[in-house]
C-alpha positions in Angstrom: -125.6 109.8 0.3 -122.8 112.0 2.0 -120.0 110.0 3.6 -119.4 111.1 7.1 -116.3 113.3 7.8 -115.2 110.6 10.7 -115.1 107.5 8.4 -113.1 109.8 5.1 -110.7 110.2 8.6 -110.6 106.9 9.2 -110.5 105.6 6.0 -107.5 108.2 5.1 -105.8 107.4 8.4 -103.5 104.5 6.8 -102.8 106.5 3.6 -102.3 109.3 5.2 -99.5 108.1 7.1 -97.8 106.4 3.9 -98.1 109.7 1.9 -96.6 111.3 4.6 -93.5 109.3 5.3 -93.1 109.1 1.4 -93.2 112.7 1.6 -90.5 113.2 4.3 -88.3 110.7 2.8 -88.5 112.7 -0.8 -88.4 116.1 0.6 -85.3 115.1 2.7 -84.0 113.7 -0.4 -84.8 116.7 -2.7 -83.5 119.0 0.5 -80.4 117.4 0.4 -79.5 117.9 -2.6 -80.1 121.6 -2.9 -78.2 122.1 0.2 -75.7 120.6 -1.5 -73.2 122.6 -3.5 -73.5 122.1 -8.0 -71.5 119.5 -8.7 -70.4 118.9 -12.6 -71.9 115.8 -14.4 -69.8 113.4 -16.4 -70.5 110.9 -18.9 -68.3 109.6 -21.3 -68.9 108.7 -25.4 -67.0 105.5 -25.4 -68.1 104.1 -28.9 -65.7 102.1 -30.5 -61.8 103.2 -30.5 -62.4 106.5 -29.5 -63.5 109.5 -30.9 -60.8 110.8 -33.3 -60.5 109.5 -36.5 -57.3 107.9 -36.4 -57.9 106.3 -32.5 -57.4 102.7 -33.9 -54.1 103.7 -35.3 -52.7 105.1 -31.8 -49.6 103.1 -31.3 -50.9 101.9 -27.7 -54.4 101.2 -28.8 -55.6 97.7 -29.8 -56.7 98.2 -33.3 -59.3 95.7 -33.4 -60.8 97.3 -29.8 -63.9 97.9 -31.0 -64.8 94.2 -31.3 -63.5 93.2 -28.3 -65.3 92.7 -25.2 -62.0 92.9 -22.8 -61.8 96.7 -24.3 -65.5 97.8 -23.1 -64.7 96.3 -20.5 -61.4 98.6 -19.6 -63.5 101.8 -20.3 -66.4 101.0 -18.6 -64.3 100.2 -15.3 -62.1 103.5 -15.9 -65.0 105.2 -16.1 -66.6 104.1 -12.9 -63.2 104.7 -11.4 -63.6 108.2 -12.3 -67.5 108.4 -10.6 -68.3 109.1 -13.5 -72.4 109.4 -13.9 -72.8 107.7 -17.0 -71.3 105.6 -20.2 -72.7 106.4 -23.4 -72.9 104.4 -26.3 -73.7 105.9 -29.8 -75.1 103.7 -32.3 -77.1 103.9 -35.8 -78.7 100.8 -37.9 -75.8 100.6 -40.1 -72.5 102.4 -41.3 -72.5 105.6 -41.1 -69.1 106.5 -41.9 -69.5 107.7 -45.6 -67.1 106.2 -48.3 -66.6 109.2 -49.7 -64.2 109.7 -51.8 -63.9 106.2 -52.4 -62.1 104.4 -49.9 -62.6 106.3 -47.0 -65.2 104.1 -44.9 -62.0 101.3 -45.1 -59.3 103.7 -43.7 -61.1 103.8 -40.4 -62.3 102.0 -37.5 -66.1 103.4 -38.1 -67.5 100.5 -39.0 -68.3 97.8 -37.2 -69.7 97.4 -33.1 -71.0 95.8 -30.9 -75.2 96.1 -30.8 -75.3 98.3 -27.4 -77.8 96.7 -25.6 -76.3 93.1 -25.9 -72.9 95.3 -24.7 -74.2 97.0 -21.9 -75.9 93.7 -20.3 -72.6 92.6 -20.4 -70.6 95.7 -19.0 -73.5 95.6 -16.1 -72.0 92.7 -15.1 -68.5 94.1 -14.3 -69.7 97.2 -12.8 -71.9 98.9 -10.0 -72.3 102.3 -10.1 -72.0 103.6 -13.6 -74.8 104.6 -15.7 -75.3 102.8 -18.6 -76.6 104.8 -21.7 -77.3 103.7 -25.2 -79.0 104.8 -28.4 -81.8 103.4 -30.2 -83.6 104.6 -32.9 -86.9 105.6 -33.2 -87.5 105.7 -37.2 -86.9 102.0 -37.2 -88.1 100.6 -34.0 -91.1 99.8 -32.5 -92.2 101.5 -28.5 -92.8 97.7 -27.1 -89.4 96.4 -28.1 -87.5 99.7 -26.9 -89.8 99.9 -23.5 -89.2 96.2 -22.7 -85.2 96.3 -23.7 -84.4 99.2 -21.9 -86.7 98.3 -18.7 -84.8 95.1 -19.0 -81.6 96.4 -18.7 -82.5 98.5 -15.7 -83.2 95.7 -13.5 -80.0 94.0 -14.9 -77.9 96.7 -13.7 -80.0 97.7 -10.7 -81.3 101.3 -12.1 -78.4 102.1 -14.1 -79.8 101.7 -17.7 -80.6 105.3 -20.0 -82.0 105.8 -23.3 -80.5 108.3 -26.0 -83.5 109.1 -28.1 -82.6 109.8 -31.9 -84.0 109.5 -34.8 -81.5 108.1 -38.2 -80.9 110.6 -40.8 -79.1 108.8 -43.2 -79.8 107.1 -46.4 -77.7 104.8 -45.6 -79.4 103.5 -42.5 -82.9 103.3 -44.1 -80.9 101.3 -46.9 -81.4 98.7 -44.7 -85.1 98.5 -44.0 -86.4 98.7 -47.7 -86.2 102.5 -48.2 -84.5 104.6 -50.7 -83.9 107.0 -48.2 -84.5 108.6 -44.6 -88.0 110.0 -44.1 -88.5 114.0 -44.0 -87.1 115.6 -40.4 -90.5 116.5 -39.6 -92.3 113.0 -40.2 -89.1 111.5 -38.2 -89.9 114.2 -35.2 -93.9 113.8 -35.0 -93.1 110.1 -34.9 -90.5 110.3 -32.0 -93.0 112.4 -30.0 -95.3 109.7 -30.0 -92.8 107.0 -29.4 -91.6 108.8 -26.4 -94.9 109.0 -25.2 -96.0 105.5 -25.5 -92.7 104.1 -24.2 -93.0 106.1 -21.0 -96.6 104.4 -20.5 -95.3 101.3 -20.9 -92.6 101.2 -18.2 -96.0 103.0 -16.3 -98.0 99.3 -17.3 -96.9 98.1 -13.1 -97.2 100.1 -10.0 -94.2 99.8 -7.5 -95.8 97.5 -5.3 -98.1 95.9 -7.1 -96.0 92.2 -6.9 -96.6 91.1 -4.1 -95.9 87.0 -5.2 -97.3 85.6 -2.0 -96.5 81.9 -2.2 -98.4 81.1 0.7 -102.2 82.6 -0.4 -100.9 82.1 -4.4 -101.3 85.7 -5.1 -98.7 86.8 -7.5 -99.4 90.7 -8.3 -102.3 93.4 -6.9 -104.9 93.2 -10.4 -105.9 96.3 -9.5 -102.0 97.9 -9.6 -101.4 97.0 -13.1 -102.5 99.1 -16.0 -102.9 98.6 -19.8 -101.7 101.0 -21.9 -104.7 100.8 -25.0 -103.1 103.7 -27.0 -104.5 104.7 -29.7 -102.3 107.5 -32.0 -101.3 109.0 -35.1 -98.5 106.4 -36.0 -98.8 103.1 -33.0 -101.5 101.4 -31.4 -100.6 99.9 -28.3 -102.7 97.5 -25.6 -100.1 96.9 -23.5 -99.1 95.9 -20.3 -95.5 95.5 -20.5 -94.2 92.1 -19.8 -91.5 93.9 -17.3 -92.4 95.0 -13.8 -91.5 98.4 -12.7 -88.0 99.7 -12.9 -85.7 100.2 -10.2 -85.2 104.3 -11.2 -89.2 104.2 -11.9 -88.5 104.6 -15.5 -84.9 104.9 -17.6 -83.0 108.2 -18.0 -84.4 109.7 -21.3 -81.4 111.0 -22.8 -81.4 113.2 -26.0 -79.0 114.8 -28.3 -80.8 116.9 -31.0 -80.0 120.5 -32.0 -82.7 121.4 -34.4 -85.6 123.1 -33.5 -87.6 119.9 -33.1 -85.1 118.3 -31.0 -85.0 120.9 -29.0 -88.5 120.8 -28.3 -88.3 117.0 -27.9 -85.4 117.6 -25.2 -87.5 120.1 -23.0 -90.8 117.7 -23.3 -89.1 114.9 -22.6 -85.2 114.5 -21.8 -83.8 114.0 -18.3 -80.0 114.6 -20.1 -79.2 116.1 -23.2 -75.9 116.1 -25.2 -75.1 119.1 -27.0 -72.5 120.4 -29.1 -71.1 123.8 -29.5 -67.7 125.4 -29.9 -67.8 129.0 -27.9 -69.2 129.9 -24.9 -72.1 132.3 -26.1 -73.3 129.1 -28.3 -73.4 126.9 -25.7 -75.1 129.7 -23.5 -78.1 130.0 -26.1 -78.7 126.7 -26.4 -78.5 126.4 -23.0 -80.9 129.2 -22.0 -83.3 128.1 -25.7 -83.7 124.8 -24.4 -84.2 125.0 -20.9 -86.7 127.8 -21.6 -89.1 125.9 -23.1 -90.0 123.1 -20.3 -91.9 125.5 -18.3 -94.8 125.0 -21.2 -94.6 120.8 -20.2 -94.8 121.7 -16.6 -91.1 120.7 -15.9 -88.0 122.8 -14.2 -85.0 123.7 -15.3 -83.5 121.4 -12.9 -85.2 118.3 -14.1 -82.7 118.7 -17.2 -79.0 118.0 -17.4 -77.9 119.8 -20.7 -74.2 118.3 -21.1 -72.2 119.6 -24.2 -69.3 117.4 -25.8 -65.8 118.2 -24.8 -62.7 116.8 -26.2 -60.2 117.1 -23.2 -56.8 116.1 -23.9 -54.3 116.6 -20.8 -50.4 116.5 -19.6 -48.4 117.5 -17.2 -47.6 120.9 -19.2 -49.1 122.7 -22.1 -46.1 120.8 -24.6 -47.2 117.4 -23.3 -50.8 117.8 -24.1 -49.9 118.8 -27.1 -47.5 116.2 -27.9 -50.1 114.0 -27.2 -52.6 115.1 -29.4 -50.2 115.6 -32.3 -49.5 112.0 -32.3 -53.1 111.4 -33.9 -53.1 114.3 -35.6 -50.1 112.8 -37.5 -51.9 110.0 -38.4 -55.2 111.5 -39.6 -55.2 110.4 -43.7 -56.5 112.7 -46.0 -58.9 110.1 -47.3 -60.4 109.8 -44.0 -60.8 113.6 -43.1 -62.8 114.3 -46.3 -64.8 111.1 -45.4 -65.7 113.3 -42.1 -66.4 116.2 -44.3 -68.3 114.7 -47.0 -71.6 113.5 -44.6 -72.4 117.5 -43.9 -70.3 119.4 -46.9 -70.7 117.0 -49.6 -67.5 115.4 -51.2 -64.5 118.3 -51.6 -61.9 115.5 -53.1 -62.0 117.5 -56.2 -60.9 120.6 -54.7 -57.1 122.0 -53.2 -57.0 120.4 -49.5 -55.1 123.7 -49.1 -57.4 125.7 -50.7 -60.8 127.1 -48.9 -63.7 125.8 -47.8 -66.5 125.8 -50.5 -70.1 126.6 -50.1 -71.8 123.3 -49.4 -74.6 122.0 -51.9 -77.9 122.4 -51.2 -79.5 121.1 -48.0 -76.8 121.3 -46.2 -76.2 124.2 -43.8 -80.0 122.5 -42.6 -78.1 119.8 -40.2 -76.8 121.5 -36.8 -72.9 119.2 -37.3 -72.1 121.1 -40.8 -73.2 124.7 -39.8 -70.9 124.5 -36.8 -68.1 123.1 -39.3 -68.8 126.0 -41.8 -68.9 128.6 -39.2 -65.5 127.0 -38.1 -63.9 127.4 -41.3 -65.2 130.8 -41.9 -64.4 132.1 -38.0 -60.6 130.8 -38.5 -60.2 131.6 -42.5 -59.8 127.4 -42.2 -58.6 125.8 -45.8 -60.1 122.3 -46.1 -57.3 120.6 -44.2 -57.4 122.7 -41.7 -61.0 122.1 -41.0 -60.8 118.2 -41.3 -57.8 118.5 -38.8 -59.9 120.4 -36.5 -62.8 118.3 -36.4 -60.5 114.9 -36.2 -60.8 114.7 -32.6 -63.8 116.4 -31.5 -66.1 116.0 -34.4 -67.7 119.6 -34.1 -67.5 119.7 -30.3 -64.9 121.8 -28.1 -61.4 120.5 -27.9 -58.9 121.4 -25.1 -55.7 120.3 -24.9 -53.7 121.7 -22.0 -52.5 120.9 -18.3 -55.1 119.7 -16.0 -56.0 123.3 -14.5 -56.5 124.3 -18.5 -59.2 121.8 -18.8 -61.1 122.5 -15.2 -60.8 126.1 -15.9 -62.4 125.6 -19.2 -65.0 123.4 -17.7 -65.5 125.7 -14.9 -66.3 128.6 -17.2 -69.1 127.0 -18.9 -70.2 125.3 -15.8 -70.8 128.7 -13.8 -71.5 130.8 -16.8 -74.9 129.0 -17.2 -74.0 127.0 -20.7 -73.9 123.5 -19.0 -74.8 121.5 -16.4 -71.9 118.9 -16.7 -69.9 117.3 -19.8 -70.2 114.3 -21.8 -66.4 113.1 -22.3 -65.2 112.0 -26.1 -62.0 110.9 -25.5 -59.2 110.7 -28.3 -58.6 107.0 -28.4 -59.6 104.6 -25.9 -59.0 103.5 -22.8 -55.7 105.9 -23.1 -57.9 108.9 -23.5 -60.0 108.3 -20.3 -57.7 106.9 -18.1 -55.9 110.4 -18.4 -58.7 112.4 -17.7 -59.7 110.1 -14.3 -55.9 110.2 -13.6 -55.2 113.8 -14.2 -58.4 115.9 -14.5 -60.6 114.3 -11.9 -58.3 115.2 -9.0 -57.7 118.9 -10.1 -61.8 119.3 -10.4 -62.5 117.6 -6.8 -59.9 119.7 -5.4 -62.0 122.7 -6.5 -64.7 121.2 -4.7 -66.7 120.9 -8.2 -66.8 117.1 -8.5 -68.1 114.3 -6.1 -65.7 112.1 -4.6 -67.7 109.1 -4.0 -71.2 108.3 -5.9 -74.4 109.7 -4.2 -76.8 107.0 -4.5 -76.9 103.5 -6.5 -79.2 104.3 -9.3 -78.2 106.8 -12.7 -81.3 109.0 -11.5 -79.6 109.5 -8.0 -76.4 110.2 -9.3 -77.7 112.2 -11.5 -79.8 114.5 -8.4 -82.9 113.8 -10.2 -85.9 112.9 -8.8 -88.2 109.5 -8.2 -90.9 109.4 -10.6 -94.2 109.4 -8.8 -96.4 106.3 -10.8 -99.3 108.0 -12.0 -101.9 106.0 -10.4 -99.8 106.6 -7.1 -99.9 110.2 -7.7 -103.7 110.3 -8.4 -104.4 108.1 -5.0 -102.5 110.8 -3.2 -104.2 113.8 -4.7 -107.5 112.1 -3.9 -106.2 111.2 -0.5 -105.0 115.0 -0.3 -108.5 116.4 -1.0 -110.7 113.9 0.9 -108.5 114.6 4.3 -109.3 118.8 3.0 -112.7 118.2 2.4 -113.3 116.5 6.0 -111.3 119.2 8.2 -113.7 122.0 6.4 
């Protein structure tokens, strides 16, 4: 039987009226923020020490930092000090600092660390605006525990919580869960697709409102608002719901760092951030532009992504003092430990003159992203092996500056407005040192060029971030159905 136009009116009248002032709320949102000028996004790497190799040796740092909750502590506040978006903790399933030559892995501070999401419960504790980012694995994981850890920490911290998706490379890591070594790059990949995907419709199980916990009529949650996942896939089966209601941010960022060609196309299916790493403007330009080029074939925008490359920024009041600075660690780089660094990518140069060139590496390895930008280092700046493990102390294969305040805004600026990054994701030299100069020094100089917020936009990552609510599917289909019913009936 047809359904009278009057009553699809009537029936709409109520939805309607919610879509619509849903509608007007997020368009004034979203039209906000485009009136608004680009601002830079900042995150910081705060794992362990610091990132150069000799941070624990810094004469001001505590050398046993990365064990101690006091020290997370210190960056995490430094870093909401600074506005900045986000903290980011890197993590793998094991060591990954090789031991070769011999002795390396026990000349660093690489080795041991806090498990990040037991850390960044903690650290949500002591702060209020700062994202919270960590890395979990998807090669030795399953999507339940990941989906219901990171929704967890979301409502802990009120909508601060992200997810860097990786997937572990090293022997050593699958050491540790029976294997002899990592699976192949493109089992790892297929498998992270799926993970992704099944994650996402977990933190999906709940609809926004769908607890209503009524004491008075004993209704708890709306049966009809919750939804079972029952996937069905290549590598997981999943029923579902989640035992976690919908997030405050609707869902975790998704953040991702991979370079290959399969992370790439992971990051534009799937990644609200990315950290990349390149050394020279026209790299970070291509990847930019690569990546960003492919969402359009997932139905996303370029906007939806924040592609944020690694910098190494390193300040003082002059040029000298920067440098100063950074020498101090430099100095106290061992030549045990900068092989170590080499050795995961190049294989193990111990037998060769430190001052002496860079060798071609053995098979396999110009295929990881980290040692084809160290060889094209060496080979761009005629680098002997010394040199090279001296370059890549501090920023590990991303760009270093080291310079006066202006130096490192003006270098930020460049890539910024020359369409190779969206924001930066901080790797200070030692820690908190390292950060508390860049909030105290750099921070100032980029909000006086108007290209840095000076007080946090909204109270959740994906605000501060300027990216926007995620519709819940069944939401979205209601609407559309709303949408054409109210079309059908003014025809």
């Amino acid at each position: 039987m047809d359904t009278p136009a009057s009553w699809v009116l009537d029936c709409a009248a109520d939805l309607r009226a919610a879509v619509s002032g849903m509608a007007i709320a997020r368009g004034s949102r979203r039209s906000i923020r485009m009136a608004s000028p680009r601002k830079i996004r900042l995150g910081v790497s705060m794992i362990g020490m610091g990132y150069h190799l000799a941070a624990w040796r810094h004469p001001q740092a505590s050398a046993g930092g990365n064990m101690e909750l006091q020290h997370a502590v210190r960056v995490t506040q430094a870093a909401e000090r600074g506005l900045l978006d986000m903290a980011f903790l890197a993590d793998g399933v094991g060591i990954r600092f090789n031991d070769v030559p011999k002795g390396a892995l026990s000349h660093t501070c690489k080795n041991v660390q806090f498990e990040p999401l037991t850390l960044l419960s903690a650290l949500a504790m002591v702060t209020n605006h700062v994202g919270l980012v960590a890395t979990a694995s998807t090669t030795y994981n399953e999507p339940y525990h990941i989906a219901r850890k990171f929704a967890s920490l979301d409502h802990i911290s009120g909508g601060r919580a992200g997810w860097n998706v990786v997937t572990s490379a090293t022997d050593m890591e699958a050491q540790n869960f029976g294997l002899v070594g990592a699976p192949p790059k493109t089992g790892r990949y297929d498998r992270a697709v799926e993970f992704v995907e099944v994650v996402k419709g977990l933190w999906d199980s709940w609809e926004d409102d769908a607890f209503i916990r009524d004491q008075a009529s004993g209704l708890n949650y709306h049966p009809d608002k919750v939804h079972p996942l029952h996937h069905e896939g290549k590598h997981f089966r999943v029923a579902g719901p989640l035992n976690v209601q919908r997030t405050p941010q609707g869902r975790p960022i998704i953040v991702q760092a991979g370079a290959s060609e399969d992370g790439r196309e992971l990051a534009a299916a799937t990644a609200d951030v990315v950290y990349a790493a390149a050394q020279t403007l026209e790299d970070a330009r291509a990847y930019y532009t690569d990546v960003k080029g492919r969402m359009a074939k997932y139905g996303r925008e370029p906007g939806q992504l924040k592609i944020m490359p690694g910098i190494m920024a390193v300040p003082g009041r002059t040029r000298q003092e920067a440098q100063d600075s950074y020498q101090v660690l430099q100095d106290l780089v061992q030549p045990v430990v900068g092989l170590g660094a080499l050795a995961n990518y190049l294989g193990d140069l111990s037998d060769h003159d430190l001052d002496g060139p860079v060798p071609e590496p053995p098979a396999g390895a110009r295929d990881h992203s980290r040692g084809q930008i160290f060889l094209e280092m060496a080979r761009r700046g005629n680098l002997s092996i010394r040199q090279l493990y001296l370059s890549i102390a501090g920023g590990n294969g991303h760009r270093t500056v080291v310079g006066t305040p202006a130096d490192i805004v003006d270098a930020m600026e460049e890539w910024f407005h020359g369409e190779a990054a969206d924001g930066f994701n901080l790797l200070p030299p030692w820690l908190p040192g390292g950060l508390d100069d860049v909030v105290d020094q750099v921070i100032p100089e980029m909000q006086r060029r108007g290209l840095y917020r000076t007080a946090y936009e909204g109270r959740t990552l994906r605000e501060n971030l300027g990216l926007d609510w995620p519709e819940h599917p069944a939401a979205a289909r209601r609407r559309a159905a709303v949408a054409q019913a109210l079309g059908s009936a003014a025809q």
